[in-house]
Structures are given as C-alpha cells and as structure tokens.
VOMARLO-771412 format. One record per residue (C-alpha): residue in three letters; x, y, z. Coordinates in steps of 0.02 Angstrom, whole numbers, plus 32768, in hexadecimal, padded with zeros to 4 digits. Each point is the difference from the previous one (the first is absolute). Layout:
<recs>
ALAXYZ
...
</recs>
This chain:
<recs>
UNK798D8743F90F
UNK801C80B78011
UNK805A804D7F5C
UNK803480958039
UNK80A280307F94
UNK80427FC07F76
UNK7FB97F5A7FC5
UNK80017F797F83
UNK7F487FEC7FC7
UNK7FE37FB07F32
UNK7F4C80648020
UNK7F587FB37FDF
UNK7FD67FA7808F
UNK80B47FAD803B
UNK80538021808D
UNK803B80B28035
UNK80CC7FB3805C
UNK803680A78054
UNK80C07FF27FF6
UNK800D801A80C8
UNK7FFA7F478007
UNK80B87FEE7FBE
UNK8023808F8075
UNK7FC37F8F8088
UNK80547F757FB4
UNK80A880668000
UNK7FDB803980C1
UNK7FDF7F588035
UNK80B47FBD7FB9
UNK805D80948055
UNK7FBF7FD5809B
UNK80197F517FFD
UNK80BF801D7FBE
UNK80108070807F
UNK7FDD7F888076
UNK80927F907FC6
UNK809A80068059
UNK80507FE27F61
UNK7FE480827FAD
UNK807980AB8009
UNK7FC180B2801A
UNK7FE980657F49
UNK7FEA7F657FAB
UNK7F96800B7F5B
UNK7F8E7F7D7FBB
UNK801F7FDA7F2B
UNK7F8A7F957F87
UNK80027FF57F5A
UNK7F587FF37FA8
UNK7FC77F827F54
UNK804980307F5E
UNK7FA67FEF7F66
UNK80207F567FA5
UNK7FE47FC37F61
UNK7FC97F717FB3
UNK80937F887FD6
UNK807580557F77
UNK7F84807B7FBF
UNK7FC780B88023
UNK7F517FB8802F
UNK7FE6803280B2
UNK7FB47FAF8082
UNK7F718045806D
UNK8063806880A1
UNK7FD87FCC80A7
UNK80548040808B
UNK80857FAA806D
UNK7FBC7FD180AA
UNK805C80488078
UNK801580967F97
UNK7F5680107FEE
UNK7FD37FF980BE
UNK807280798037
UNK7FE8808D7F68
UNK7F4F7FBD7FA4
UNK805F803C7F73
UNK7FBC7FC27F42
UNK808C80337F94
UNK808F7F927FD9
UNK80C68017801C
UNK7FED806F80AF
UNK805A7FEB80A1
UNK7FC480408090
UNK805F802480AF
UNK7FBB802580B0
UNK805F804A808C
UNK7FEE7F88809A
UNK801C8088808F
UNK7F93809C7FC1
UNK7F8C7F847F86
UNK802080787F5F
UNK7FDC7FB47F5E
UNK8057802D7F4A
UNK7FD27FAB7F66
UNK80847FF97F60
UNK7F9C7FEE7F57
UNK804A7FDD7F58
UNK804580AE7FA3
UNK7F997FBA7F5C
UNK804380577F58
UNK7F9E806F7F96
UNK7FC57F787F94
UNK7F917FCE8084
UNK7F9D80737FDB
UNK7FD57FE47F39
UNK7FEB7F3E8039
UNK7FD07FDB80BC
UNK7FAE80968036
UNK802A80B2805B
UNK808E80048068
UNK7FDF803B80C2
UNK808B8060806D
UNK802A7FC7809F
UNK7F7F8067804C
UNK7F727FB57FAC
UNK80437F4B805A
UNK8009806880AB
UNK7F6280288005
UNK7FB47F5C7FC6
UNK80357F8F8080
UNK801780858083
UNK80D27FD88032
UNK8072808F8043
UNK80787FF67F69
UNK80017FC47F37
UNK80A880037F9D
UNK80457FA87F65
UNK802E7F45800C
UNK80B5804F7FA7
UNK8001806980B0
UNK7FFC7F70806D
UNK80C47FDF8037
UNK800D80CE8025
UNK7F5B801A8047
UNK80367F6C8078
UNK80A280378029
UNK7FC980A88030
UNK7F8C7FB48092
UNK809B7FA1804A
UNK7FCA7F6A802D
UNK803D7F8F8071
UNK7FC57F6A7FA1
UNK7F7F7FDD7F67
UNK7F827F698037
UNK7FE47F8D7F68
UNK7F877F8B7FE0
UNK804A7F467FF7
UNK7F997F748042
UNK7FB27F5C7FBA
UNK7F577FF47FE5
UNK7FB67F658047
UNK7F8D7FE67F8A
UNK805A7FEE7F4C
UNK80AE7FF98059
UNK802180A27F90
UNK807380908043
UNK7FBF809E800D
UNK803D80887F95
UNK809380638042
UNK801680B27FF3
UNK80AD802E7F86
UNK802080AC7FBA
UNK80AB80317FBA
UNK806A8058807F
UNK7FB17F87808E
UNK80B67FA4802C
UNK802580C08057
UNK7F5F7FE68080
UNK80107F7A8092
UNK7F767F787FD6
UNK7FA27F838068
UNK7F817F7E7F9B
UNK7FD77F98809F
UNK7F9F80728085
UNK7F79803A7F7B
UNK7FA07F6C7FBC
UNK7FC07FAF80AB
UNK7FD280AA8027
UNK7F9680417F85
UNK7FBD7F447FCB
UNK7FBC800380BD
UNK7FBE80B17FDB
UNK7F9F7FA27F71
UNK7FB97F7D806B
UNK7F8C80728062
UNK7F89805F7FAA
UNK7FE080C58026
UNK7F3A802F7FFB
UNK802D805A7F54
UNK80407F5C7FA2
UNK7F597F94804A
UNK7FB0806C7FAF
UNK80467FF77F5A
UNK7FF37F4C800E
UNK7F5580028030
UNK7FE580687F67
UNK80627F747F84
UNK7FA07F788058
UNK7F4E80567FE3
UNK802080137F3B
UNK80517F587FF1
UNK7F697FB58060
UNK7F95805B7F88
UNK80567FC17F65
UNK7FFC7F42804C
UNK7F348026800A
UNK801B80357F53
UNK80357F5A7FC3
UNK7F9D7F8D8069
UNK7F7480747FB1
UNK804C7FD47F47
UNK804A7F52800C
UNK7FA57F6E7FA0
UNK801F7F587FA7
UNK806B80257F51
UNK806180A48034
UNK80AE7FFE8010
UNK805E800C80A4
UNK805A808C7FCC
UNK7F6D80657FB8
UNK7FE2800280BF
UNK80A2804A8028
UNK7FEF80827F8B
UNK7F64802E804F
UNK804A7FF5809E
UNK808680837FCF
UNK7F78806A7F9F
UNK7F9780218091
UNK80A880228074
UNK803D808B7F78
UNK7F76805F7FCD
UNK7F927FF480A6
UNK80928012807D
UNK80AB804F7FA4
UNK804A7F58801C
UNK807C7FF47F6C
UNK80727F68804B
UNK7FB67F5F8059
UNK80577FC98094
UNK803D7F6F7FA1
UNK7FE27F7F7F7F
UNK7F427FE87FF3
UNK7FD37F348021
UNK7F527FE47FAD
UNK80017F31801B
UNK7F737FA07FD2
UNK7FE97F438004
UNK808C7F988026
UNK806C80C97FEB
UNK7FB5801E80A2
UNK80787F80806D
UNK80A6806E7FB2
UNK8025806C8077
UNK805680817F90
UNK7FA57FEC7F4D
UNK7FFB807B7F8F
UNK80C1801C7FE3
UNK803D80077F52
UNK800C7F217FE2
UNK7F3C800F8056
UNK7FA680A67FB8
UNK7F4E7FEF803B
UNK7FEA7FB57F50
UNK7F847F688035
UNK7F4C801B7FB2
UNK7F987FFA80B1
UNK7F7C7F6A8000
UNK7F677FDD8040
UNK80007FC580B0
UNK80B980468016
UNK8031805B80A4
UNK804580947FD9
UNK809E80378072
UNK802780B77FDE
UNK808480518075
UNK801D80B47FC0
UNK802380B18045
UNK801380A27FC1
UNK808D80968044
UNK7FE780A7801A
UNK809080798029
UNK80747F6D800C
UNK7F887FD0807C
UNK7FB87F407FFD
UNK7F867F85800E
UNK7FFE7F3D7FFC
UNK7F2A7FBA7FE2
UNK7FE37F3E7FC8
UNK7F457FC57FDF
UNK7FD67F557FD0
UNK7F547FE87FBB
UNK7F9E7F8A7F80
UNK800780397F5E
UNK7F607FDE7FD0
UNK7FBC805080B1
UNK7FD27F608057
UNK80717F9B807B
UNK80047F4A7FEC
UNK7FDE7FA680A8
UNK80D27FCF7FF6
UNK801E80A87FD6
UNK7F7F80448085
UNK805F7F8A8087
UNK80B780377FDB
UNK7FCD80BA7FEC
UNK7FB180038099
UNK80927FBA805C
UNK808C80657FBE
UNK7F7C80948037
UNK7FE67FC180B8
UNK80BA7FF77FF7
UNK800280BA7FD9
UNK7F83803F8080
UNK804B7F9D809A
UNK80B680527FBF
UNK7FA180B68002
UNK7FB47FEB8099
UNK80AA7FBC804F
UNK806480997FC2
UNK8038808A808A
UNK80A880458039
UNK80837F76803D
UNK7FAB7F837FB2
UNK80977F897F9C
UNK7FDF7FFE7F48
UNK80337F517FED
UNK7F8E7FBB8094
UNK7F60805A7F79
UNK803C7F8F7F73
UNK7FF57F828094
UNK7F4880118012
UNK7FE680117F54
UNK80497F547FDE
UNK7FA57FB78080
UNK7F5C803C7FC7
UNK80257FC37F44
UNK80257F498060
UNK7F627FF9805C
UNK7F9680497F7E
UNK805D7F7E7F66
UNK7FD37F6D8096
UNK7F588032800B
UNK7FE07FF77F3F
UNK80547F567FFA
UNK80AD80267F91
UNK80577FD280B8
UNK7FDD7F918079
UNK80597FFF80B5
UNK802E80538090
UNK801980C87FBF
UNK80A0801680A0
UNK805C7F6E7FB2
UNK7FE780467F42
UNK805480A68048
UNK80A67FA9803D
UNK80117FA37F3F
UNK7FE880B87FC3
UNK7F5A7FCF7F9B
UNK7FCB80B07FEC
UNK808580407F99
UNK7FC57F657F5A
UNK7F6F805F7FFC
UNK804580CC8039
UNK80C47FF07FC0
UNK800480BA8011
UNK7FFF8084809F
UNK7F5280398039
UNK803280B37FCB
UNK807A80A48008
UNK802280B48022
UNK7FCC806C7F80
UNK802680C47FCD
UNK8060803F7F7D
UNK80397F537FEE
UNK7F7A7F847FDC
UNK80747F918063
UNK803F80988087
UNK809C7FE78033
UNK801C7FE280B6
UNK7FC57F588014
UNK80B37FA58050
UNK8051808F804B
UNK80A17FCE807A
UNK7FB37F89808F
UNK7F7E7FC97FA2
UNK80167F437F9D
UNK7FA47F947F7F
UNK7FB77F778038
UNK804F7F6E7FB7
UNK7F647F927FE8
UNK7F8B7FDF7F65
UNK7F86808A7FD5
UNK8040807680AA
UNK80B180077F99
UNK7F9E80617F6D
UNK7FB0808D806E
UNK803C80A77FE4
UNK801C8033809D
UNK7FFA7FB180B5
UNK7FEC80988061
UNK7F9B80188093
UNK7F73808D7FC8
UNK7FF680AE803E
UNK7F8E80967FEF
UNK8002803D7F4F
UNK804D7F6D7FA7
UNK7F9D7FD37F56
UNK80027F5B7FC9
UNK7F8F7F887F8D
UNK7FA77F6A8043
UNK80057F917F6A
UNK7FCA7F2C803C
UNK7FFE7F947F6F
UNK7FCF7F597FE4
UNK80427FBE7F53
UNK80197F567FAB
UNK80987FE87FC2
UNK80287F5A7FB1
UNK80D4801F8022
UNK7FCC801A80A6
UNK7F737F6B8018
UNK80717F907FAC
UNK8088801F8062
UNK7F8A7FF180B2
UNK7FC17F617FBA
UNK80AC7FC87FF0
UNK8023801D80C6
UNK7FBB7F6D8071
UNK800380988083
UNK7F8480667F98
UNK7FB37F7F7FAC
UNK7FA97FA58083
UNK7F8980A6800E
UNK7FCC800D7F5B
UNK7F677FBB7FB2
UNK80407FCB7F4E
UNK7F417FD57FCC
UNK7FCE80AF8027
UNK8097807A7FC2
UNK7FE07F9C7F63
UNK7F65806E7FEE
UNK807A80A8800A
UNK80837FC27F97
UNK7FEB80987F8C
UNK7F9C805D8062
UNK807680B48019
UNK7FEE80578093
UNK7FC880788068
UNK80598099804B
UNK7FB780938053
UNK8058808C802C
UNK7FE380A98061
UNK806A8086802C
UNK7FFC802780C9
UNK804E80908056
UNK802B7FE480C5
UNK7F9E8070807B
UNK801E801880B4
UNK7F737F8D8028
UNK80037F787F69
UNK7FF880107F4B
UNK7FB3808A7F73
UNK7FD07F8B7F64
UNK8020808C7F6B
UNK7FAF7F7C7F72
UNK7F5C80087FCE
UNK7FC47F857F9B
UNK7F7E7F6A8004
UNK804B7F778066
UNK7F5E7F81803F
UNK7FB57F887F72
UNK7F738059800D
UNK803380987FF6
UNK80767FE47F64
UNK7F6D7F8B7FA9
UNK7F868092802B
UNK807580837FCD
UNK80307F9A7F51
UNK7F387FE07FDE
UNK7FDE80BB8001
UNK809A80227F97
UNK7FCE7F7F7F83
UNK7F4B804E7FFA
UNK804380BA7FEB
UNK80587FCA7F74
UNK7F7B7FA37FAB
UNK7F80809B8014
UNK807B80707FAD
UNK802B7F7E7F66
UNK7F427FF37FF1
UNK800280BB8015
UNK808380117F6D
UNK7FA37F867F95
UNK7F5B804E8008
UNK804B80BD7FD1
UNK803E7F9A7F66
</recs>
C-alpha cells in the first residue's frame, strides 16, 4: 500500500494506512450520491462520530473506538467530532471538540485545528461549537443524515444533531443505503488492511495452537490471543467477543459472553473451538480453528473435522461474482449430509433430508458474512433483497448475490447440540434419518467450525487466512509446537 501523505502507522512493524483511503472512501460516496436522482444540487453530507462513554455511573472510561461510519468516511481516532463532505465539489471539513485548558494538566497537549488538517488530509477543520454557522454559511440546500436500520442487531444508526440544526433542511433517508452499499465493496486500500488484520490474527491463532495443552484455562488462551494481536500487530480492540470453547463449549455458538467466560479448565482429548480476530484501524477480522487439545484427533473427531473442512473447500472453490450467497450455504449443507451419512450418524437418501431441512440440527447458523469495519458489515439485506424464511438459510447474514470486492467469511460447522437433536428426534420427518445408536457416541462431543475470511476477485475467491486447516497439517503443526516448548523448559531447567 503506498503511504504517501499523511498516515496512521502505531510503528514497529504494523501497518503504514495512508489516510487517502478515506479520501477514496469520501470520493466514492459523492459519486454514487451524485448519481441519485434524489438528491439536490449543493447538498452536504453530516455524521456525527463516537463519543467517549463511561462505565455505568462512574468517571471510569471505557476504551474509545470509533463509530463506523464515522470512521470510514474521516479515519478519525478522537472522540466527539463531526465531519461534513460537500457532495458536488467533494470538500471535506472536520469539527473537533474546543477542549478546555485543563486538558492539558490531565489528558495531554491540546492541538489547533491545523494540527487535525494536516493529519487526515480534509480541506477544512473548525470547532464542533462552529458547526450551525460554519453550515449556514455554505447554504445548503439540504443536510443528508444518517438514519437506517442495521440488519444485523436491528439497531439504528446514529443520527447527526447539533444545536441550531432545526434552521437547515434535513433528509435521514437517502444516506444510509448509500454509503452502507459503499461499504459492501471493498477499495484495493481496505483489502489490504484486512489482509494485514488477518495475517496477525492468523499468527496469534498459530500462537495458541503452539501453547494449548490439557489443564490450561480457556481463557488463558484468549489472553494470549489478544497479547500476540497488541504487541505484534497494534491491535488494541478484537473484532468482538473472543469464543475459546472447548469440550461440550465448543457446540455454543457464541460462548464466551459474560454468563459463559471461557472459564472451563480444557481436558485431555477436548476439541478445542477458538473463533477469534483481532482489529486494526477499525479494520476487522473474523478466524475460528478447531483442533485437539492434546494435538491428536480422535478418529470421531478426525471424521467430523474433515467434513465440516470439505464443506469449506467445495464453498471456496464455488465462490465468484453472481454467485447467490444462500445457494453456498446450500452446498455446504449438502456436503455436511453426505459426509454425516457416510460416517453412519444418518442413514437415507441425502435429497429427501434437504426438503425436512436436516442440515440446519446440525449448522443452525448462516455459513458466513460481510466483514469490514463491522465484523458483521452492514449491507447484507439491502431493499430487494429478503431472508429466507427456512431453518438455518433464515440465520445468514446476508442473501446477496456476490460481486467483485465483497469480503465475507466462510464459516461450515457441524455441532451437536442436544436442544437441537432432541428436538429432530422428536420429528417423525427428521427422525426417520437419524441413527440414534450412533449420535449416541457424539452426545457430548462439541463441534467443529472452521472459518476463513475470503475476499471476491474477478475470477473466484482470495482466501486472506492463514492458518493450519488439514489434520495433518494441524497434528504436524501442534507436534512441533509441543516439542519447541519442551526444548526451551528443558533449556530453562538446565540454566537453573
């Protein structure tokens, strides 16, 4: 990525983001806005970035991170800004907070507008107090506000308000499908920060697998996980919650929230489901491995990981522009049924478990998502586009047809879940496939999830993870990990 300019770099050897990308970012939403009929000449784009928060009643703050939208528009780190853009001529103006003198004694020095100009390379910086006469001077015809649901949490985005707007004409609906379409598609710039966020995250996964044995404590392996992110690669947020599941933690799809805290003590012969990802720049990244804790597969475990991964690979090599997302969760399912038939949990014919909806027992959730700034991007049910009212399809996150420069994660799972079993076992349509005698012997077994994040090419498919993903290659990878660590303890003992 060429940093010429002014750039956000946390030095070492992180990535050098050259603050043209927003510029881009900002060029690309002009265009596109001017392409709208709806929109009126000298009309001027207004978001309001995060403000700081605190934690519950007290003065204890709570890490900043940027508000999305904000943040792709302006890349701007501080808190309480607004930023504007001018749709016809493109010029940007940034207002930051007029902070008072005690800033100084407490916080840190206090930088003049210019200092802000120069750092993320807009045409204008003024005071947030400015905002209602700096606005009124460029007569606008209208101020475009950001208003829109997001289809993921069903949240509303956050609105732009300043006191004195009532005197500007507003409009909150033509923004949000624009620049949320903006999002979907990737510029060269952005796959490369997210090629940069998966290659550290990959690295601290490798970390782990390296460390992981019988008696640690699942969450010792998230704060590995999170170690290796921060000081290697600058990455002071993850993307989200970090799910370290082992044993029976491995079949909850969302472990490691505050009633689940990776607090199991991992055993021996426990498969290990760790889906993690670390964020640089706001930007994300989405990883899950699933390997034996104690570095050998089980033949069961060998047989289930292997078919969750020949889900994976037929998905990847499926993937190209116009393909519809939905029909890859198709072939995913499909491969799960075949591959559970073949190792004797079902029995019957695999076209006749698709139409009783068999696949979703053992994948309840979508085989994956966009991802950006958002580890779920937005975009994924824009107007036209519907859910799919049918188990396991109604969970995906989007149902888009792909295009060029879409990134998404590929993430097939097979889990057991006894809600789920139970309730299959219960159906005399679902029922009749299963092999009772057989899932008996998984009853507690987990489950197995692997996930990669995949940017769309003109051709097929980029894979940006890089991790082990074959047995072999994750036993092989685990044995030499296992005997690194053992040379240095003996190392350590012997210098003793």
């Amino acid at each position: 990525m060429a940093a010429a300019g002014p750039s956000f770099w946390l030095g070492n050897e992180t990535l050098k983001v050259p603050v043209a990308l927003f510029a881009l970012n900002r060029r690309r939403l002009c265009d596109r806005l001017r392409q709208n009929k709806d929109v009126q000449k000298n009309s001027i784009v207004l978001l309001q970035g995060g403000e700081e928060t605190q934690r519950y009643c007290t003065d204890t703050g709570i890490v900043f991170r940027q508000e999305s939208y904000f943040h792709w528009t302006f890349g701007v780190t501080e808190a309480g800004c607004f930023g504007a853009v001018d749709v016809d001529t493109g010029r940007s103006m940034i207002f930051v907070p007029q902070l008072p003198e005690s800033y100084a004694v407490w916080m840190g020095k206090i930088h003049p507008p210019e200092y802000f100009k120069k750092k993320y390379a807009v045409d204008e910086v003024h005071y947030v107090n400015e905002i209602s006469n700096v606005l009124a001077s460029k007569k606008p015809s209208v101020l475009l506000t950001l208003r829109g649901v997001n289809t993921d949490s069903g949240n509303i985005s956050k609105e732009a308000s300043f006191e004195g707007i009532s005197q500007f004409n507003v409009n909150n609906k033509i923004l949000h499908p624009e620049i949320a379409e903006c999002r979907v598609i990737k510029t060269d710039m952005e796959l490369e920060v997210l090629r940069y966020t998966n290659k550290i995250s990959s690295e601290a996964h490798k970390e782990v697998m390296k460390a992981v044995k019988a008696g640690m404590k699942e969450y010792e392996l998230e704060s590995l996980f999170q170690h290796y992110c921060y000081t290697r690669g600058g990455m002071r947020h993850t993307s989200y919650t970090c799910i370290c599941g082992s044993g029976e933690n491995s079949s909850v799809l969302h472990y490691g929230h505050a009633g689940a805290p990776n607090d199991k003590t991992i055993e021996d012969g426990d498969l290990c489901l760790f889906d993690m990802g670390g964020e640089y720049y706001c930007y994300g990244s989405d990883i899950t491995c699933t390997f034996p804790a104690n570095g050998k597969f089980t033949p069961d475990q060998k047989a289930i990981y292997e078919a969750v991964l020949k889900s994976s690979r037929a998905v990847m090599k499926a993937v190209k522009p116009g393909v519809a997302w939905p029909d890859m969760h198709r072939l995913a399912d499909r491969v799960h049924l075949e591959e559970l038939t073949k190792i004797g949990i079902l029995k019957g014919n695999v076209d006749d478990m698709v139409k009783v909806h068999l696949g979703a027992i053992f994948m309840p959730h979508g085989l994956g998502h966009l991802l950006g700034i958002d580890v779920h991007d937005v975009g994924g049910y824009p107007e036209g586009v519907d859910r799919i009212d049918l188990p396991g399809l109604r969970s995906l996150r989007t149902a888009r047809n792909l295009e060029q420069g879409m990134v998404l994660t590929i993430e097939p799972g097979i889990y057991f879940i006894d809600h789920l079993l139970d309730q299959a076992l219960r159906d005399p349509a679902q029922s009749c496939f299963i092999n009772n005698d057989v899932l008996q012997r998984f009853r507690g077994f987990g489950g197995v999830r692997i996930e990669d994040d995949i940017a769309v090419t003109a051709s097929g498919m980029e894979l940006l993870t890089c991790v082990p993903r074959t047995v072999e290659e994750i036993e092989a990878f685990m044995a030499e990990g296992q005997s690194s660590v053992k040379s240095f303890d003996s190392l350590s003992s012997q210098k003793q």
